[in-house]
N, C-alpha and C positions, 0 to 999 in steps of 0.2 A: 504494500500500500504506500500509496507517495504521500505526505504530508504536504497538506495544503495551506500557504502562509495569506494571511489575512491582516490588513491593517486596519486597525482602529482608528477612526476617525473622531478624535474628538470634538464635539461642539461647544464652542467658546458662548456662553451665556449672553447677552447685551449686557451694558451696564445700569445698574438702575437710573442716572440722570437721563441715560437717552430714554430708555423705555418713560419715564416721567414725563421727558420731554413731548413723546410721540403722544401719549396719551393727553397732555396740554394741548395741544396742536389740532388732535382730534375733538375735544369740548370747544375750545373755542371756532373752529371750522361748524359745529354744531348750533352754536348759539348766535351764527353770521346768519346761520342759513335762515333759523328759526326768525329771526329779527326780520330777516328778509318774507319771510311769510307774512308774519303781524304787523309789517308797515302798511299794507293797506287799513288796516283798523286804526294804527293809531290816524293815518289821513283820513280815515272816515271821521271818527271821531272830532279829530278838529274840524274838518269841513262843515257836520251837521250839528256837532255839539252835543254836550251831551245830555238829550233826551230823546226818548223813545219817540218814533214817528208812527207808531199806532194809537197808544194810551195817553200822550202828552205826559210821560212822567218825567220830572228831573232829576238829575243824577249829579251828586256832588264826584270831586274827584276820588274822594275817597270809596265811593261807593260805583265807579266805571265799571267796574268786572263783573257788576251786573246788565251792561251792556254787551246787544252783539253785533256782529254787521250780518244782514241777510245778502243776497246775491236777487237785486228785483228778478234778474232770469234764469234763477238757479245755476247757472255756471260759475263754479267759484273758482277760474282761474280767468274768467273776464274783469278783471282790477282796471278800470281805466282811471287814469289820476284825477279829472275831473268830478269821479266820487259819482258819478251818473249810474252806475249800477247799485249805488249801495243803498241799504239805507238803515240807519241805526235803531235795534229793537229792541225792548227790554227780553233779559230770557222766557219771562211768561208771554208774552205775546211772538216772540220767534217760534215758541214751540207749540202754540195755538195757529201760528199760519204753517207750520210744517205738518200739525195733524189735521186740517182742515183738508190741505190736499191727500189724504190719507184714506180719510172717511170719504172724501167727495168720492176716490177712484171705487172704493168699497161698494158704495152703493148704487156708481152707475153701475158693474158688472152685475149686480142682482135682478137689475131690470131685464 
């Protein structure tokens, strides 16, 4: 029988500041992108201000994050900066115009 030689290959670990670093790098690349989503809200926001455009309710600053932006055409990647598609709802009334159309589709099909 021949003996068969084999080398070991050892694998050098990263160091922890890069591994740190890669993972810094990834949060913040995370929380660019995120900013980049919710900059339509905050320019809804200032655009319409904040109160709700079904209920007329106002909203202090402190109390925004009970504000949402709806999509008047349901497309939520149509964001035009003019704010023309949005319009700011309190959560009880976004979620009464999202089950309206719910119930409406429900009950044409029973006809």
């Amino acid at each position: 029988m021949k003996k068969r030689g084999y080398t070991l290959i050892k694998k050098t670990k990263p160091k922890m500041k890069e591994a740190e670093k890669s993972v810094d790098d990834f949060v913040r690349e995370l929380k660019e992108a995120n900013t980049a989503k919710n900059d339509y809200r905050e320019q809804s926001l200032r655009i319409h201000g904040l109160i709700c455009a079904k209920c007329a309710r106002e909203f202090d600053y402190k109390d925004r994050h009970l504000l949402t932006v709806h999509h008047k055409d349901g497309n939520h990647k149509n964001n035009p900066q003019d704010g023309s598609n949005w319009e700011n709802l309190c959560v009880y009334c976004h979620d009464d115009e999202h089950s309206r159309g719910l119930l409406g589709d429900y009950l044409s099909k029973e006809k």
